[in-house]
N, C-alpha and C positions, 0 to 999 in steps of 0.2 A: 393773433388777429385783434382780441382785447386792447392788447399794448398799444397796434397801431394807430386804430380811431383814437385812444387816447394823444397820443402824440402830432394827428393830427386836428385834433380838435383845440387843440393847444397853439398851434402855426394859426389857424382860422381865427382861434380868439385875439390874436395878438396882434392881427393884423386889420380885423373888424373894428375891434373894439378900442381900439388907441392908434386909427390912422393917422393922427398927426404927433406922434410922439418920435423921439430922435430914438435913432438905432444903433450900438456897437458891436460889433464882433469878433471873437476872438478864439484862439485853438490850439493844439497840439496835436501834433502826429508821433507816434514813439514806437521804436522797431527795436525788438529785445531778443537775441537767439538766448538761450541758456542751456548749459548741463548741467547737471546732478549726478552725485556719485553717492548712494546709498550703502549704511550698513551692512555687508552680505546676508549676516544673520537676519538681519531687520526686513532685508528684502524677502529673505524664505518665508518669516512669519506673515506677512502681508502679502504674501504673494503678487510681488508687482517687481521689477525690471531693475537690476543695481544700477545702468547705465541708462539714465534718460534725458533725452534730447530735446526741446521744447524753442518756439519760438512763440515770443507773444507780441501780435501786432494791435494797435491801441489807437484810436481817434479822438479826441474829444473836441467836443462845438459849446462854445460858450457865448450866446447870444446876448445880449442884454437891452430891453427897449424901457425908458426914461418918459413918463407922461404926467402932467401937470407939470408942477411945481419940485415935489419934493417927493415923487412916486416911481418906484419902479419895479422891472420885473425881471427875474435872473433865472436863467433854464441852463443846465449842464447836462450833454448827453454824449453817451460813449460808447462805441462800437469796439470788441475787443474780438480779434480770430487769433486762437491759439490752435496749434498744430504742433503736435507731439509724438514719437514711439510709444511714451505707455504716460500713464501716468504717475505724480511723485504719492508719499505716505500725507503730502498736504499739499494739495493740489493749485498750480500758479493760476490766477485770471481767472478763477473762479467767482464772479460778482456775482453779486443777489438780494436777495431781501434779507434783510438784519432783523434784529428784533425791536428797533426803533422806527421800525418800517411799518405802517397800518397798511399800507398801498402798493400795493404791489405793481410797478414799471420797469421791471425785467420780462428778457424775454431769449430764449434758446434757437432760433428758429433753425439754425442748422447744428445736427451732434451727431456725427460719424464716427467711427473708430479712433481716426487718428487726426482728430480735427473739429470745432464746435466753432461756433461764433454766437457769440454774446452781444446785446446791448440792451441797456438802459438810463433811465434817467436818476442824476443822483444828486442833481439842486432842480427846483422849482418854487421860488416864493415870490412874493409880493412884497417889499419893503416899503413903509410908508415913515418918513422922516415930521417930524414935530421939532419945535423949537426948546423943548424939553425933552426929546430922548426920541426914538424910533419903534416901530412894530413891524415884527416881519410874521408873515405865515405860511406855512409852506415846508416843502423837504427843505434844508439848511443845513450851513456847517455849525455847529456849535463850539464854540474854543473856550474851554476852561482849561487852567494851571497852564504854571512856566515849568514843567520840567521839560527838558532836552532830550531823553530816552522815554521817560514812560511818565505816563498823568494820572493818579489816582484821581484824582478831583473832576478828573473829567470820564461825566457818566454818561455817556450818550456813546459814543463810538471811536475811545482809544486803540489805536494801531499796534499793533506786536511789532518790536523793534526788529524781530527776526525777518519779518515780512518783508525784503529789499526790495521787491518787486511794487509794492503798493507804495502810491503817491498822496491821495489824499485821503481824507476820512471821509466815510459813509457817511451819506445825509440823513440826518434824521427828521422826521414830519413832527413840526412841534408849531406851536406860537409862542411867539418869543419878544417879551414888552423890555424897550430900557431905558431908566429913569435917570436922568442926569440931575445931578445932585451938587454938583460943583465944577471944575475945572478936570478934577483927578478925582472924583468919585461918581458912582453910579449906584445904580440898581439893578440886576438882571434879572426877571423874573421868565420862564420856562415852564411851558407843560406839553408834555410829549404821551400824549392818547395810548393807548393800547388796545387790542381788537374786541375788549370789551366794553360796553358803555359803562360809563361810571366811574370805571377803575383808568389808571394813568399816570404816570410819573413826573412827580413834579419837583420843581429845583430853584432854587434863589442863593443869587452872590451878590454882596455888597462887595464894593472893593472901591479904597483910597489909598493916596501917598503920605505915605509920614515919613519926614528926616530921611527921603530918597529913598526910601523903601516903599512899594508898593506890597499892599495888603489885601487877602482877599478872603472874606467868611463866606461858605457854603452851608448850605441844609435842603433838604429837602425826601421825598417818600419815592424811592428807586424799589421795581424788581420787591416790591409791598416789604419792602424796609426802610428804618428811618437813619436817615444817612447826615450827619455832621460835617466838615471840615474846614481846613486852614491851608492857605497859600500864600508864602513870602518870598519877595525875590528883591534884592538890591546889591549894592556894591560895600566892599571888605576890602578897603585898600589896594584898589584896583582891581581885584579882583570880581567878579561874578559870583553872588551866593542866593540858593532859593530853597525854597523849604514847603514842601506840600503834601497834604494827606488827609486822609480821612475816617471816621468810626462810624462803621454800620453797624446797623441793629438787627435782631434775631429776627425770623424769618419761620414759617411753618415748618420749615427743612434745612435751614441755618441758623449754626450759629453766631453774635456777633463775632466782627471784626477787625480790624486796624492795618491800614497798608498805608505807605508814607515814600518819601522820597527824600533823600538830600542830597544836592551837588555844588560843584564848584567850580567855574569855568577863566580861563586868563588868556586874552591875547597878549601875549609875551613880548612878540616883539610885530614890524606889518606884515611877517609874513608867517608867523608861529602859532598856531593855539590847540589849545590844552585841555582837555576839560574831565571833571569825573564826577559819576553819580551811584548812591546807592538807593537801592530800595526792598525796604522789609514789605511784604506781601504777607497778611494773617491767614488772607484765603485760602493759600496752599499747603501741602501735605513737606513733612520732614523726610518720607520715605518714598523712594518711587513704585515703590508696589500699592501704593494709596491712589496716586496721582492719576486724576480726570482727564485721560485721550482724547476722552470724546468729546467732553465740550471745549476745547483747545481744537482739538479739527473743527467743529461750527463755529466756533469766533465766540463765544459762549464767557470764556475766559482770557488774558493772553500767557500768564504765566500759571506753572503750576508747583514751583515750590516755595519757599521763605523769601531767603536771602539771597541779593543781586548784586552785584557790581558792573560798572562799565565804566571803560578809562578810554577816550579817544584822544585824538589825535591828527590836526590838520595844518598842511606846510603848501602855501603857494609857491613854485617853483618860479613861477615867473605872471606873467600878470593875465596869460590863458589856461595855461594849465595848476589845477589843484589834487595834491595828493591827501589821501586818509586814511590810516590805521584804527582799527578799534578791536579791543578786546570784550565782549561780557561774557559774562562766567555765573554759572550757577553755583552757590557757595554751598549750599549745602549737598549736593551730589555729584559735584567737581567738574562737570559738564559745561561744554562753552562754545563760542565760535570767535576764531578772528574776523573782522572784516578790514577789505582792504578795496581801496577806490583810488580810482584816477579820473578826472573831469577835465576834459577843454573846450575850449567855447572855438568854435571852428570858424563862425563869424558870429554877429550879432543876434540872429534867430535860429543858428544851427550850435548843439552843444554833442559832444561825444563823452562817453564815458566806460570805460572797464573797470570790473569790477570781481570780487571775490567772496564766498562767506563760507570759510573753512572749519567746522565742527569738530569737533573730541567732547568724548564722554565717554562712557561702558554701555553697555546695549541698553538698560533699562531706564536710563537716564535723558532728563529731559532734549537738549539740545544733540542728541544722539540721533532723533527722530526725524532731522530736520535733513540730514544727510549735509554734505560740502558742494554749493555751488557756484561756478562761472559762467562770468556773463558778460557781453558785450550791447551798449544800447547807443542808438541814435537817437533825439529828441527835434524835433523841426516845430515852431512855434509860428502862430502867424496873427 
């Protein structure tokens, strides 16, 4: 009930208050059946179903109204009904409140046995344009670092590559100033509140081009640690090269750390590309009887060993459809999944795609957890 006065007091304000403002709208609808084939042992310990069925159907409304000059305002909201026999060890279309979230705009309103329906809001700001930078306030995406699989550098709400199912990153509630400095340099200044007064996470990257390389320094007091980093991305004789990472500081209950990234990406030739990346992760455990389930089930962390690799792989077959292989592997507990995709654009606002994400490891081992699954999705945009 909370939810909804909020979300209508939001249509009321928008429409009250900036009657003469221009209006765009935009959306997707996304129809996703899936199985899942879980470890039998894995299934006995958790007692939950080796064979599970899930369909997850997905809305999203992306309004957006334009007032004055150089003002506006962006609301993203999404209805998800999933319907399943049981559920998996990490449950699909589960949205909710993150920990970059003060505000809570979720909402459950229906959860039966074999079936729930979800929505919420997951952008809502105000952007206000200057002739020297921008300020936005509000739930936001925040994008920091170039890597391709995983972002140390970005601390607000990085996606777990395992995740196929999730499209965008969680919005986090922040105000967020940025100071244009040149042509190819800025200022991004970040603070993202948390549900106490006082306390709050804050964050600054400068970032410029040099010799075609773009450059980006980070700092700032994450999760009451003080956190450093470096982001580089440019080109290596034609090739694609980036480099990003970061050193966090001790913590009442950690201690510091270093996670980093390096990859390398090549279109080969127009219809070949190639790419690979590793990443050392310091937060994680060398052993899996160490390794944190539980905050890997809340989103808490996304990885929970060292060492990573991922080697993809994508070939246009023709100029609608695209094929994709990927391997990543957990190096130190030998655990992995291939992934495997197929994408065709059916017309211009209708896309189809099948897909794959096939797991090995030993019971105790991370990507073991995840179990092997396929999926067939529709996307209609409008």
């Amino acid at each position: 009930m909370k939810f909804t006065k909020v979300l209508w007091l939001i249509i009321i304000a928008s429409s009250v208050v900036f009657p003469q403002g221009e209006f765009e709208f935009s959306g997707y609808f996304s129809e996703m059946p899936v199985y899942q084939n879980i470890d039998k042992q894995l299934a006995q310990n958790y007692e939950i179903k080796r064979d599970i069925y899930m369909n997850l159907s997905r809305v999203r409304l992306r309004p957006v109204i334009y007032f004055f000059e150089d003002t506006r305002v962006n609301l993203e909201y999404e209805a998800a009904l999933l319907a399943f026999n049981s559920t998996g060890s990490f449950d699909i279309g589960n949205a909710g409140k993150t920990d970059r979230q003060i505000v809570n705009l979720s909402a459950t309103p229906v959860k039966e046995e074999h079936y729930r329906l979800n929505h919420f809001i997951d952008r809502l700001y105000i952007r206000q344009s200057f002739f020297f930078g921008n300020l936005i306030v509000g739930r936001q995406r925040i994008q920091w670092g170039s890597g391709r699989v995983w972002n140390p550098t970005d601390l607000f709400n990085p996606i777990n590559p395992a995740n196929f199912f999730k499209i965008e990153k969680d919005g986090a509630d922040a105000v967020s100033f940025n100071y244009y400095l040149g042509s190819f340099t800025d200022l991004n200044l970040v603070y993202n509140p948390t549900g106490k007064i006082g306390e709050g996470n804050f964050g600054a990257r400068f970032r410029t081009n040099y010799s075609e390389y773009d450059i980006a320094f980070i700092s700032g007091y994450f999760d009451k640690r003080y956190v450093g980093g470096l982001d580089i991305a440019g080109n290596f004789y034609g090739a694609g090269i980036r480099f990003e990472g970061i050193f966090s500081g001790k913590s009442e209950k950690q201690e510091n750390y270093t996670r980093f990234i390096a990859g390398i990406d090549n279109q080969f030739t127009a219809k070949l590309y190639l790419m690979m990346e590793y990443q050392f992760n310091g937060e994680g455990e060398l052993h899996p009887e160490n390794y944190d389930i539980s905050s890997l089930s809340t989103g808490k962390i996304i990885n929970l060993s060292q060492n990573y690799l991922n080697l993809g792989l994508n070939y246009q077959y023709n100029p609608l459809l695209v094929l994709g292989c990927s391997l990543l592997k957990n190096i130190n507990d030998g655990s992995g999944f291939w992934g495997l995709t197929a994408n065709y654009d059916l017309i211009s606002n209708l896309t189809l795609a099948a897909g794959g994400q096939i797991s090995f490891g030993d019971l105790n081992s991370e990507y073991n957890l995840y179990g092997s699954s396929y999926y067939i999705q529709a996307n209609y945009f409008f």
